[in-house]
C-alpha positions as CSV (number, residue, x, y, z in Angstrom):
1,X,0.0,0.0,0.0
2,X,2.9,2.1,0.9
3,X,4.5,1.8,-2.6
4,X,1.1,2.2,-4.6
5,X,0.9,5.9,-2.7
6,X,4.4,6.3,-3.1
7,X,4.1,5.5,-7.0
8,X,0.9,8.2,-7.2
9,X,2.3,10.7,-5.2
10,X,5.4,10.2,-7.5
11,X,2.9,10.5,-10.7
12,X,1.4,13.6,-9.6
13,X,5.1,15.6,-8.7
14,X,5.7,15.0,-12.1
15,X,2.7,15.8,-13.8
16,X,1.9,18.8,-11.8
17,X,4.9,20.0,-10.1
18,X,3.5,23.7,-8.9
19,X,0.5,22.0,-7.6
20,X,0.9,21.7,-3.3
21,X,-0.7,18.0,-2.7
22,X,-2.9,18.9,-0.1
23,X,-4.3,15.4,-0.1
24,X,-3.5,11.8,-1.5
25,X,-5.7,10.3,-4.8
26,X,-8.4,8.2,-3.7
27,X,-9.3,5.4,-5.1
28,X,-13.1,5.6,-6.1
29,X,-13.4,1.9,-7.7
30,X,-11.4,-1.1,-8.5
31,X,-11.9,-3.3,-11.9
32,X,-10.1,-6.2,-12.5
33,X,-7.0,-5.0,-13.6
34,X,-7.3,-1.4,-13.6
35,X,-8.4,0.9,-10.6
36,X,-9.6,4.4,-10.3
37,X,-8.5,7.5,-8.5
38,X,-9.6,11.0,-7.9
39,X,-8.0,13.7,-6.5
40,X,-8.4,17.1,-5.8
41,X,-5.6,20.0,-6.3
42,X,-5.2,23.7,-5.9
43,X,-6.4,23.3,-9.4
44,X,-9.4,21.6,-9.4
45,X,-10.6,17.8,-9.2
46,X,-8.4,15.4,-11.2
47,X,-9.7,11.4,-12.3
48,X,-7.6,9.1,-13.8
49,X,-7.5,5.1,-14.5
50,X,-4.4,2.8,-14.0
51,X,-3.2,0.2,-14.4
52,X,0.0,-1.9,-13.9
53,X,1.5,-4.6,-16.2
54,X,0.9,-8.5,-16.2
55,X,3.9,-8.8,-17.7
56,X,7.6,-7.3,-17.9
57,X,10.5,-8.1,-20.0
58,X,13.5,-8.3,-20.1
59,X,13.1,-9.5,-16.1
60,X,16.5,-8.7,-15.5
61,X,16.5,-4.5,-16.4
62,X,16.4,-3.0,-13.7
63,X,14.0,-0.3,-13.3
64,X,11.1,1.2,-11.2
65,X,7.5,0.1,-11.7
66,X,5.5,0.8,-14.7
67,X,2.0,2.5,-15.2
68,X,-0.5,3.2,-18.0
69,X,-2.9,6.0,-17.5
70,X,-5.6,7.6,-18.9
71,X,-6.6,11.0,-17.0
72,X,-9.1,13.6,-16.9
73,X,-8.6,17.3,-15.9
74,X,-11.9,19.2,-16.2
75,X,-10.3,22.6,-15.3
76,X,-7.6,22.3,-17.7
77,X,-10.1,21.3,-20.4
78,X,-8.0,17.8,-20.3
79,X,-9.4,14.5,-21.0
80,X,-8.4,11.4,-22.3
81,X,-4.6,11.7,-21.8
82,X,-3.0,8.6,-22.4
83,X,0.3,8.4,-20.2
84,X,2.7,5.2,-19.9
85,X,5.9,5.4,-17.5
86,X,8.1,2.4,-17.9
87,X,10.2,2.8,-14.7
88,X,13.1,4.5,-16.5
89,X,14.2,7.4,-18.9
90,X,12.9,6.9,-22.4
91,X,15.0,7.0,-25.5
92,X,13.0,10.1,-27.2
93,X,10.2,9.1,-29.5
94,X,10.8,5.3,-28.7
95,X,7.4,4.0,-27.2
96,X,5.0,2.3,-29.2
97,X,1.6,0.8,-28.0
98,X,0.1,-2.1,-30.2
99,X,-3.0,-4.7,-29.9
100,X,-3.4,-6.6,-32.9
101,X,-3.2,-4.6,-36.2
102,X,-3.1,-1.1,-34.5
103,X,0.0,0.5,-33.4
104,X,0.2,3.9,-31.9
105,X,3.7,6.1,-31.7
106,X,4.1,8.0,-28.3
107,X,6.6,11.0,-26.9
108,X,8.6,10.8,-24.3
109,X,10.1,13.1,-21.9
110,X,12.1,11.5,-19.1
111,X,10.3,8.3,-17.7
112,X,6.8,9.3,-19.2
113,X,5.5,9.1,-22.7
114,X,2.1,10.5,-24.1
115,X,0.3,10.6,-27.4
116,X,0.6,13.7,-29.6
117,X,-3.5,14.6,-30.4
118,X,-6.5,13.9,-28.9
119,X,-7.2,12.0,-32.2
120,X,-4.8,9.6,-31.5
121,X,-6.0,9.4,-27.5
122,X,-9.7,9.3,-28.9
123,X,-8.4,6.1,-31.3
124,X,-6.0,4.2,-28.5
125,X,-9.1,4.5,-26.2
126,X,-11.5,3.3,-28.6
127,X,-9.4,0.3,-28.9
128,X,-8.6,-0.8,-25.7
129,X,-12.3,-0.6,-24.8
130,X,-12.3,-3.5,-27.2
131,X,-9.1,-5.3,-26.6
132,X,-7.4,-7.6,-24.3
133,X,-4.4,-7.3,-24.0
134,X,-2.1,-3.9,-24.8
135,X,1.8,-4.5,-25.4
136,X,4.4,-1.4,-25.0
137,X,7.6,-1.4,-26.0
138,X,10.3,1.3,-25.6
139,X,14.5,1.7,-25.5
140,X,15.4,3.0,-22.6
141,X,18.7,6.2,-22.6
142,X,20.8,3.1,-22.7
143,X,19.8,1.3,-26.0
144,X,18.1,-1.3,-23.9
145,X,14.3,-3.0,-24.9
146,X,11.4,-3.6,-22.9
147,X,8.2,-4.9,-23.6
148,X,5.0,-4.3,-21.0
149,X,2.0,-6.5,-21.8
150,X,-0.9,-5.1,-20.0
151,X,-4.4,-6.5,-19.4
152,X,-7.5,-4.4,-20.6
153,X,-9.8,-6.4,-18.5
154,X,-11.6,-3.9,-16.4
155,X,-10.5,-0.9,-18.8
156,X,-14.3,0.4,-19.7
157,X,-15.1,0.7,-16.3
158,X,-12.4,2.2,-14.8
159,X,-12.2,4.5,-18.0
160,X,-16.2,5.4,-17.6
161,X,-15.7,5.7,-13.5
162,X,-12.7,8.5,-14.0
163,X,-14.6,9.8,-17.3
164,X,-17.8,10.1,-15.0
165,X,-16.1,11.6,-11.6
166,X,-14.3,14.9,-13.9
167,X,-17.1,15.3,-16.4
Protein backbone atom coordinates (compact mmCIF):
# COMPACT_ATOMS: atom_id res chain seq x y z
CA UNK A 1 0.00 0.00 0.00
CA UNK A 2 2.95 2.14 0.90
CA UNK A 3 4.46 1.83 -2.59
CA UNK A 4 1.11 2.19 -4.55
CA UNK A 5 0.92 5.85 -2.73
CA UNK A 6 4.39 6.35 -3.11
CA UNK A 7 4.10 5.55 -7.02
CA UNK A 8 0.86 8.18 -7.16
CA UNK A 9 2.32 10.72 -5.22
CA UNK A 10 5.43 10.20 -7.52
CA UNK A 11 2.91 10.53 -10.69
CA UNK A 12 1.42 13.55 -9.63
CA UNK A 13 5.05 15.55 -8.71
CA UNK A 14 5.74 14.97 -12.05
CA UNK A 15 2.66 15.82 -13.80
CA UNK A 16 1.94 18.77 -11.80
CA UNK A 17 4.93 19.98 -10.11
CA UNK A 18 3.48 23.74 -8.94
CA UNK A 19 0.53 22.04 -7.58
CA UNK A 20 0.93 21.68 -3.31
CA UNK A 21 -0.69 18.00 -2.68
CA UNK A 22 -2.92 18.89 -0.14
CA UNK A 23 -4.26 15.42 -0.15
CA UNK A 24 -3.46 11.83 -1.49
CA UNK A 25 -5.68 10.34 -4.83
CA UNK A 26 -8.41 8.20 -3.75
CA UNK A 27 -9.35 5.36 -5.11
CA UNK A 28 -13.05 5.63 -6.07
CA UNK A 29 -13.35 1.90 -7.73
CA UNK A 30 -11.44 -1.11 -8.48
CA UNK A 31 -11.94 -3.33 -11.89
CA UNK A 32 -10.13 -6.21 -12.48
CA UNK A 33 -7.00 -5.01 -13.56
CA UNK A 34 -7.29 -1.42 -13.62
CA UNK A 35 -8.36 0.92 -10.63
CA UNK A 36 -9.61 4.44 -10.31
CA UNK A 37 -8.47 7.48 -8.45
CA UNK A 38 -9.56 11.05 -7.95
CA UNK A 39 -8.00 13.74 -6.48
CA UNK A 40 -8.39 17.11 -5.83
CA UNK A 41 -5.56 19.95 -6.29
CA UNK A 42 -5.23 23.70 -5.88
CA UNK A 43 -6.39 23.28 -9.40
CA UNK A 44 -9.35 21.61 -9.37
CA UNK A 45 -10.56 17.85 -9.21
CA UNK A 46 -8.39 15.38 -11.23
CA UNK A 47 -9.69 11.44 -12.35
CA UNK A 48 -7.57 9.12 -13.78
CA UNK A 49 -7.54 5.09 -14.46
CA UNK A 50 -4.38 2.85 -13.99
CA UNK A 51 -3.16 0.18 -14.36
CA UNK A 52 0.05 -1.89 -13.91
CA UNK A 53 1.51 -4.62 -16.20
CA UNK A 54 0.93 -8.50 -16.17
CA UNK A 55 3.85 -8.80 -17.71
CA UNK A 56 7.56 -7.30 -17.87
CA UNK A 57 10.50 -8.11 -20.05
CA UNK A 58 13.51 -8.32 -20.06
CA UNK A 59 13.14 -9.47 -16.13
CA UNK A 60 16.47 -8.66 -15.53
CA UNK A 61 16.45 -4.52 -16.39
CA UNK A 62 16.36 -2.99 -13.67
CA UNK A 63 13.97 -0.34 -13.30
CA UNK A 64 11.14 1.23 -11.19
CA UNK A 65 7.50 0.08 -11.70
CA UNK A 66 5.50 0.80 -14.72
CA UNK A 67 2.00 2.53 -15.20
CA UNK A 68 -0.45 3.16 -17.95
CA UNK A 69 -2.94 5.95 -17.45
CA UNK A 70 -5.61 7.63 -18.95
CA UNK A 71 -6.61 11.02 -16.96
CA UNK A 72 -9.10 13.65 -16.92
CA UNK A 73 -8.55 17.32 -15.95
CA UNK A 74 -11.91 19.19 -16.17
CA UNK A 75 -10.30 22.61 -15.26
CA UNK A 76 -7.62 22.27 -17.71
CA UNK A 77 -10.14 21.33 -20.42
CA UNK A 78 -8.04 17.77 -20.29
CA UNK A 79 -9.37 14.47 -21.05
CA UNK A 80 -8.43 11.37 -22.31
CA UNK A 81 -4.58 11.66 -21.85
CA UNK A 82 -3.01 8.60 -22.39
CA UNK A 83 0.27 8.45 -20.23
CA UNK A 84 2.73 5.16 -19.93
CA UNK A 85 5.94 5.39 -17.54
CA UNK A 86 8.07 2.36 -17.94
CA UNK A 87 10.25 2.77 -14.68
CA UNK A 88 13.06 4.47 -16.49
CA UNK A 89 14.21 7.39 -18.92
CA UNK A 90 12.91 6.92 -22.37
CA UNK A 91 15.03 7.03 -25.52
CA UNK A 92 13.05 10.11 -27.17
CA UNK A 93 10.19 9.07 -29.48
CA UNK A 94 10.83 5.34 -28.66
CA UNK A 95 7.40 4.04 -27.16
CA UNK A 96 5.02 2.29 -29.19
CA UNK A 97 1.62 0.84 -27.96
CA UNK A 98 0.11 -2.07 -30.23
CA UNK A 99 -2.97 -4.73 -29.89
CA UNK A 100 -3.36 -6.62 -32.88
CA UNK A 101 -3.20 -4.64 -36.19
CA UNK A 102 -3.09 -1.11 -34.48
CA UNK A 103 -0.03 0.47 -33.43
CA UNK A 104 0.22 3.88 -31.87
CA UNK A 105 3.66 6.08 -31.71
CA UNK A 106 4.14 7.99 -28.33
CA UNK A 107 6.56 10.97 -26.90
CA UNK A 108 8.64 10.80 -24.27
CA UNK A 109 10.08 13.13 -21.90
CA UNK A 110 12.11 11.52 -19.06
CA UNK A 111 10.28 8.29 -17.70
CA UNK A 112 6.78 9.27 -19.16
CA UNK A 113 5.51 9.08 -22.70
CA UNK A 114 2.12 10.49 -24.11
CA UNK A 115 0.28 10.59 -27.39
CA UNK A 116 0.60 13.71 -29.56
CA UNK A 117 -3.45 14.62 -30.39
CA UNK A 118 -6.54 13.92 -28.90
CA UNK A 119 -7.23 11.97 -32.15
CA UNK A 120 -4.84 9.60 -31.51
CA UNK A 121 -6.01 9.36 -27.49
CA UNK A 122 -9.74 9.27 -28.91
CA UNK A 123 -8.40 6.06 -31.25
CA UNK A 124 -6.00 4.22 -28.47
CA UNK A 125 -9.12 4.51 -26.21
CA UNK A 126 -11.49 3.34 -28.60
CA UNK A 127 -9.36 0.25 -28.90
CA UNK A 128 -8.63 -0.83 -25.75
CA UNK A 129 -12.32 -0.60 -24.80
CA UNK A 130 -12.30 -3.54 -27.24
CA UNK A 131 -9.06 -5.28 -26.62
CA UNK A 132 -7.39 -7.61 -24.25
CA UNK A 133 -4.42 -7.27 -23.96
CA UNK A 134 -2.07 -3.91 -24.76
CA UNK A 135 1.83 -4.46 -25.38
CA UNK A 136 4.43 -1.44 -25.01
CA UNK A 137 7.58 -1.43 -26.02
CA UNK A 138 10.28 1.29 -25.59
CA UNK A 139 14.46 1.66 -25.55
CA UNK A 140 15.39 3.04 -22.63
CA UNK A 141 18.74 6.22 -22.64
CA UNK A 142 20.85 3.06 -22.65
CA UNK A 143 19.85 1.26 -25.96
CA UNK A 144 18.12 -1.34 -23.87
CA UNK A 145 14.28 -3.01 -24.91
CA UNK A 146 11.42 -3.58 -22.93
CA UNK A 147 8.17 -4.91 -23.55
CA UNK A 148 4.95 -4.34 -21.01
CA UNK A 149 2.00 -6.45 -21.83
CA UNK A 150 -0.91 -5.05 -19.97
CA UNK A 151 -4.41 -6.54 -19.36
CA UNK A 152 -7.49 -4.42 -20.55
CA UNK A 153 -9.75 -6.38 -18.46
CA UNK A 154 -11.63 -3.88 -16.40
CA UNK A 155 -10.50 -0.88 -18.79
CA UNK A 156 -14.31 0.44 -19.69
CA UNK A 157 -15.12 0.65 -16.33
CA UNK A 158 -12.44 2.24 -14.80
CA UNK A 159 -12.24 4.45 -17.98
CA UNK A 160 -16.22 5.39 -17.63
CA UNK A 161 -15.70 5.73 -13.52
CA UNK A 162 -12.67 8.51 -13.99
CA UNK A 163 -14.61 9.75 -17.33
CA UNK A 164 -17.78 10.12 -15.01
CA UNK A 165 -16.13 11.59 -11.57
CA UNK A 166 -14.29 14.90 -13.93
CA UNK A 167 -17.12 15.34 -16.35
Amino acid sequence: MIKKTLLISIFFALFFPSVIISAEPKSVGKFKNWETFIYNSGKGKICFAQTIPLERAPKNFKRDSSRLFVTFRKTENIKNEISITGGYQYKTSSVTAKTGKNEFAFFSQGNFAWLLDGEEEYNLIKTMKKASRLSVSATAINGSQTKDLYSMMGFTKAYNAAKKNCA
